[in-house]
N, C-alpha and C positions, 0 to 999 in steps of 0.2 A: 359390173361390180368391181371386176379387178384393175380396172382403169378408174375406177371412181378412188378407190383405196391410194391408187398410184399417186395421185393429183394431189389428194391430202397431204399423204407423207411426201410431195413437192412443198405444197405449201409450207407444213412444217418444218422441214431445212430453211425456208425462206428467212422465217420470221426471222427478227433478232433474239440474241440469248437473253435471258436477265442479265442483269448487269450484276456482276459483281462487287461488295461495298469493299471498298480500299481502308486499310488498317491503318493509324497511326501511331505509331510506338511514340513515346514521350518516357525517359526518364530522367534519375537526378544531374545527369549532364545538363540538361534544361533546365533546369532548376535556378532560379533569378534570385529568388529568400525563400527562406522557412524559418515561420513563427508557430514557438510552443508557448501552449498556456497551458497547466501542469497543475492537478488539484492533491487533495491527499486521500480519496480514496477510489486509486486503480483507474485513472479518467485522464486523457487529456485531447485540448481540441489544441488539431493539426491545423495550417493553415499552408500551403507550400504553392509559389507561384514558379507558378515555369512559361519559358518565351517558347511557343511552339508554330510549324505550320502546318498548316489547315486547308484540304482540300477544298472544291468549290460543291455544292449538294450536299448530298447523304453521304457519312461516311461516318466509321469508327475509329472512336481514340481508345489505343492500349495505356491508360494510365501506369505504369510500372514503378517499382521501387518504392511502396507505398508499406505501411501497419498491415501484419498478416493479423492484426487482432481488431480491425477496423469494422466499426459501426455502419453496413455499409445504408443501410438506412438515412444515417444521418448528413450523408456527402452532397454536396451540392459546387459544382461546376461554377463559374464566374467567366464573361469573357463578352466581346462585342461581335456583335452581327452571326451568333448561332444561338441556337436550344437546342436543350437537351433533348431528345427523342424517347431513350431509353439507358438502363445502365445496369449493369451487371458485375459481381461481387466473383472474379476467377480466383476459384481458393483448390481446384483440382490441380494438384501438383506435381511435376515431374520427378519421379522416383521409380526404379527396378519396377516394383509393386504395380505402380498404375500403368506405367508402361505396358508391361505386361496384360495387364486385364484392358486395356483399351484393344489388343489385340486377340480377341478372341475371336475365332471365326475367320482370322486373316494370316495369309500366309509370310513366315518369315523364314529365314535361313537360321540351319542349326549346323554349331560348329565344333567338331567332334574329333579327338584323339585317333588316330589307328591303332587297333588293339595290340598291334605287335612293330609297327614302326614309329609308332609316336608322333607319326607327319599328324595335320591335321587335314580335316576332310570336312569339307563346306557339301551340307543336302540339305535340299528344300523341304520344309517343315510348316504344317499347320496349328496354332492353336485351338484347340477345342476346348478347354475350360483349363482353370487356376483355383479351384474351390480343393482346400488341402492337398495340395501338389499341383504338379503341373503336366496335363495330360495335351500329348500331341500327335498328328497325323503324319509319320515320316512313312512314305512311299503310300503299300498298300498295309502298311501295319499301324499300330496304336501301342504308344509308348508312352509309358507314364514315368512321373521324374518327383520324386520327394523333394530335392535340394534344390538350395537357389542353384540360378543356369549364372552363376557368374566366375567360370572357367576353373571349374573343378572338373572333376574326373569324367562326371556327366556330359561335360560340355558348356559352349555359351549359346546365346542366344543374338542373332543380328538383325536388328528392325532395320527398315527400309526410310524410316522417315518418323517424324516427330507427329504426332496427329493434333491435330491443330488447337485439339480442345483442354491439350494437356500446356500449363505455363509454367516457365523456370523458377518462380517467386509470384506473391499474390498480385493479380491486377486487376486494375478497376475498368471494365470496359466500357464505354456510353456511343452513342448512337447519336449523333449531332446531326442538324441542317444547317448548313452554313451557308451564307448569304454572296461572300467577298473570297477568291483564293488568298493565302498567304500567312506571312506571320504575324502572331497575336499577341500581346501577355494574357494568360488564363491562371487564374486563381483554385484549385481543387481544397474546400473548408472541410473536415469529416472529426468526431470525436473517435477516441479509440482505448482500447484498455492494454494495462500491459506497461503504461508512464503511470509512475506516481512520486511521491518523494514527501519525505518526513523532517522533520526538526532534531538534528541531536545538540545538548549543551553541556559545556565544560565549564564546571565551577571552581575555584582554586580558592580556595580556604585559607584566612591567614592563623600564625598561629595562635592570635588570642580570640581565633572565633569570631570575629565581630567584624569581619570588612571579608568581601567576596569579589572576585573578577568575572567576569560571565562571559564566554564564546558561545555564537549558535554556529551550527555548521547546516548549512540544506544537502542532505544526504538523496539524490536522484536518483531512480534505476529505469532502465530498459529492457523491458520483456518482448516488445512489440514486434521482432521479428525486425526488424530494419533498422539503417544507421541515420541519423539526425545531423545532416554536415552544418556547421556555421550559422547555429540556429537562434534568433532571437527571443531570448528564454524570461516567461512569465510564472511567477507562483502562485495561488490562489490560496491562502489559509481560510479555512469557514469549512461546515458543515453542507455540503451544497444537495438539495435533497434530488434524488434519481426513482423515477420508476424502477425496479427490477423484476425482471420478466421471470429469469432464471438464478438461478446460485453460481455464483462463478468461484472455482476454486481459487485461494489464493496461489501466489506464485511463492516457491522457496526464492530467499534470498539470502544468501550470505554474511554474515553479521559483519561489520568491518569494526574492528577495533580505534578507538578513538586516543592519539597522543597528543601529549602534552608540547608542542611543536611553538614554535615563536607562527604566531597568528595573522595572516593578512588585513588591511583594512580592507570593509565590508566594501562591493562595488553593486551593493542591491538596493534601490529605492525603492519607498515604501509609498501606495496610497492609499485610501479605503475607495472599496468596487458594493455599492449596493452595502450590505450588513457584512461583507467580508474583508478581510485586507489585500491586496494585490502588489504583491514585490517583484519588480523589475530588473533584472540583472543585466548592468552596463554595455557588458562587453557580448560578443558568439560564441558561442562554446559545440564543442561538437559530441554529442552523445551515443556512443556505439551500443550496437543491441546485445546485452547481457551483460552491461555494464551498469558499475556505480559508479557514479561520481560526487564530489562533497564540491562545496561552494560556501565562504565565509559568508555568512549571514549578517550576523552583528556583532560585537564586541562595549562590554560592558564594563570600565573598571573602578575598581573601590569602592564598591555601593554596600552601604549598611545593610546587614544583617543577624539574627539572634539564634544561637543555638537554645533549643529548649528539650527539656524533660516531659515525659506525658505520658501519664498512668490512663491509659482503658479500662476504668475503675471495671465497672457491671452493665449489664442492659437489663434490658426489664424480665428476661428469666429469672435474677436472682431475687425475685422477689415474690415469687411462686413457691419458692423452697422454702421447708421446715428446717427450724433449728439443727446445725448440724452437719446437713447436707452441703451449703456454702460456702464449703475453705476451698480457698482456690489461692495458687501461688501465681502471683503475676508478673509479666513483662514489661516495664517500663522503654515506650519509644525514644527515640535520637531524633530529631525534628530540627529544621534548618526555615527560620521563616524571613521572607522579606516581603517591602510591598512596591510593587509596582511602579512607584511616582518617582519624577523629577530630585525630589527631596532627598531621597535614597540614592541618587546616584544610578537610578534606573529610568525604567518610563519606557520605554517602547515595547509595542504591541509584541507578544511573544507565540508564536503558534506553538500547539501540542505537539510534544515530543519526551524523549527522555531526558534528562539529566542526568549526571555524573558528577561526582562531587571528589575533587582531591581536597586533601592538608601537607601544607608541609611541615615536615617533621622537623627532630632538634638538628639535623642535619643536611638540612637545605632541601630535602629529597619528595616529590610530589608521592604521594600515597592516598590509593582509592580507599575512599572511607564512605560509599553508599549510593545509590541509585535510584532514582524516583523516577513515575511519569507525570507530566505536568498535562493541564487544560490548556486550551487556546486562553490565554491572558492577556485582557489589554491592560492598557493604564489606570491605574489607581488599584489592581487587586491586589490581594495578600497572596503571594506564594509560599505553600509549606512541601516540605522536601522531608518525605519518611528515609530516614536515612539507613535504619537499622535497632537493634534493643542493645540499653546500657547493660556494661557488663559489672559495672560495681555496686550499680544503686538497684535494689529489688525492692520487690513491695508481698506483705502477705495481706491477704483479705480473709475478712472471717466473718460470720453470720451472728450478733452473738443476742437477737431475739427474733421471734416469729411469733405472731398472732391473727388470729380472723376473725371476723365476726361479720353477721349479716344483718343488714336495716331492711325489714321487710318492705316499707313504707317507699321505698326507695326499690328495690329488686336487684343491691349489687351490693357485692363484696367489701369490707374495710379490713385492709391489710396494714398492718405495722411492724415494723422490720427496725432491727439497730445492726449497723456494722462496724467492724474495727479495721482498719487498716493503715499497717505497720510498714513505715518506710525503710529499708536502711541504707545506708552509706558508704559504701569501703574508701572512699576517696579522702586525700589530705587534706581537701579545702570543705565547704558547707555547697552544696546544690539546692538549685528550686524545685522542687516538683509541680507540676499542674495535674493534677487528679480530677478526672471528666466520668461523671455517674447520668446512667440512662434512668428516668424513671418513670414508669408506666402511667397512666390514670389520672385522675383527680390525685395533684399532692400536697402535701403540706410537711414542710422540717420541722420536727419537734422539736428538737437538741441538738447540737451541733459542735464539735472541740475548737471551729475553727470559722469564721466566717463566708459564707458561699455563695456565687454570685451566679445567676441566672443566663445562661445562654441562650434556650426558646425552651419551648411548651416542657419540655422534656428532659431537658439537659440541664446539670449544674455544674460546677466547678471549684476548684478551692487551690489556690494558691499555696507550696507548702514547702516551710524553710525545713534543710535536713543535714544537722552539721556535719562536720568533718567524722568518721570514722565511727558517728553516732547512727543514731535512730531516731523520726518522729513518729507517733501513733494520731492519726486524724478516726473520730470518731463521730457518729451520725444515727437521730432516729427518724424515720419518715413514715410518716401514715396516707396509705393512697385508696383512693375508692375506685373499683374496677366492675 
């Protein structure tokens, strides 16, 4: 029997070992181009080609220097004469921390002060666990350590080696069979979060209000843990719809103040991609991780535009109330509208973003005078720009009938309602008002001071001169069935 035992464990030294799979590191030294395409919400597909070589068999590529916020689902390798076998998302990262806790049960050296000569004194130490503190096995005692071991009074800690499963930054690892040794170009495509970028626009206001300049700026940022060198950079404006699995917090980012700066021309082409716009930017830019960066968009100048007045008369509560109850002082808005077309001096597709609106004053001097956010806008729509409430032109509203009565025959209510509302004016010249009333139900205007034009189902309006330093009164009866 102990000769038969012998012969096996013969054999066994014989065989050969498994073979070991050889690693292939690959980072952006490798790197041949990288293309972004960049949507607006928290999304962009990476495309980064790199010239690599490539063992002959099985073996593993360390993709390196990649999105630590990578989809890694969505990645897919490109290249000739291999497949993929397998591939793996390395997000266990080198830090004190993990360091540490990959070493549990294994012996390291601990490096320790002399209590009275301050030399230091290297002894061999085991980890036993890292679960609130750090407890170890030096000689034959058990020593436990609250503080980090990073050369305090306690001591440091000295590993022996890096363990294999811990990586300096995220990598993507895959498992190929390769057909041919040598060098390849390989393409790695993956979407990732952490890119996204917004629309900001500067309006500069002339000073009889009626003619506008328009800059857009495409405001980029980089969450994604990695730097984007010499990147050929795609924008996406549209709504692109996404499964989501989970809630992803947003990321904080930095507001960057927008100036009034002598403006570059735009080096962004525009096409339409499917029901979305796709703008192109000319040149490579290089986008570092925790950064913004702005990129002139478009430039727009002298295009017609109308400041307008606008009263948010009522909604259909005020027509629930009894007499009495319906005085209400109101705010009249500052409103900036243009539209969209050729004709205007505008026309090209606008993606959502905010706007900011200067005037220049009596003294040549740009001054913020209001903020809005705008819709993704193509050609031909109206844009209106809430700018802010007038400060000279108020309005009061007053209730000054109430009635109900029910038609049984019917099973609903007839409400009729009269309101007053009083414009006034502090200003030297006369202004227009546009006064827009919500009103509920079946309606019909009984009486009216001024004539009212029809918006939809629900909506009316009334156009209303308000002279200089004066007052106008617009007044109304409507009966509605609810």
């Amino acid at each position: 029997m102990k000769t038969y035992r012998l012969l096996i464990g013969l054999l066994i030294m014989l065989l050969p070992a498994p073979a070991v799979q050889a690693e292939t590191m690959t980072t952006q030294a490798d790197q041949t181009s990288m293309r972004l395409t960049v949507y607006n919400q928290d999304l962009a597909l990476v495309r980064d080609a790199r010239s690599i070589d490539i063992p002959a068999g099985e073996s593993v590529l360390a993709f390196k220097e990649i999105s630590s916020r990578i989809m890694p689902e969505t990645a897919l390798l490109r290249g000739d004469q291999f497949h993929v076998l397998e591939q793996n998302f390395e997000f266990d990262l080198l830090s004190p921390a993990t360091l540490l806790n990959k070493y549990v049960g294994k012996p390291v050296t601990l490096a320790r002060p002399h209590p009275e000569t301050g030399e230091e004194i290297l002894v061999s130490a085991t980890v036993l666990s890292t679960a609130n503190g750090v407890v170890l096995k030096v000689g034959n005692r058990i020593e436990t350590i609250d503080t980090p071991l990073s050369g305090g009074a306690f001591g440091r800690l000295i590993y022996p080696d890096v363990p294999d499963n811990l990586r300096e930054r995220p990598t993507l690892t895959m498992t190929l069979n390769n057909k041919k040794e040598g060098r390849r170009p390989v393409e790695l495509t993956y979407l990732t979060q952490g890119l996204s970028w917004k629309a900001d626009y500067v309006a500069r206001l002339n000073p009889a209000e009626d003619r506008l300049d328009l800059t857009a700026w495409v405001t980029l940022t980089n969450h994604s843990g990695t730097e984007f060198k010499d990147a050929d950079l795609q924008l996406v404006a549209g709504d692109v719809n996404r499964v989501r699995s989970e809630i992803v917090r947003p990321m904080a980012v930095e507001r960057m103040d927008m100036k009034l700066a002598a403006v570059p021309e735009s080096d962004v082409s525009r096409e339409s991609l499917m029901e979305y716009h796709l703008y192109s930017v000319s040149r490579q830019t290089t986008i570092k991780n925790n950064q913004s960066k702005q990129i002139a968009l478009l430039r727009e100048e002298n295009g017609r535009c109308q400041k307008r007045l606008v009263l948010q008369s009522g909604t259909s509560g005020f027509y629930w109330n009894r007499i009495g109850q319906a005085y209400r002082k109101k705010s009249v808005d500052v409103m900036l509208r243009f539209k969209n077309d050729k004709a205007s001096n505008f026309g090209l597709p606008k993606p959502a973003g905010i706007i900011r609106v200067y005037k220049i004053d009596s003294r040549g001097y740009d001054q913020f005078v209001g903020e809005d956010r705008i819709h993704h806008t193509p050609e031909n729509e109206t844009v209106d720009i809430m700018l802010g409430k007038a400060f000279d032109v108020t309005a009061d509203r007053r209730q000054t009938h109430f009635s109900m009565s029910r038609a049984s025959e019917e099973k609903r209510r007839t409400y009729e309602n009269e309101f007053e509302i009083k414009l006034k004016n502090g200003k030297d010249r006369p202004v227009e008002v546009t006064v827009k009333e919500t009103i509920p139900g079946d309606w019909q205007m009984i009486s009216q001071s001024h004539t009212h034009r029809k918006v939809d189902a629900s909506t009316v309006s009334w156009v209303i001169q308000v002279p200089a330093k004066g007052s106008q009164d617009l007044t109304f009866r409507v009966r509605s069935k609810m």
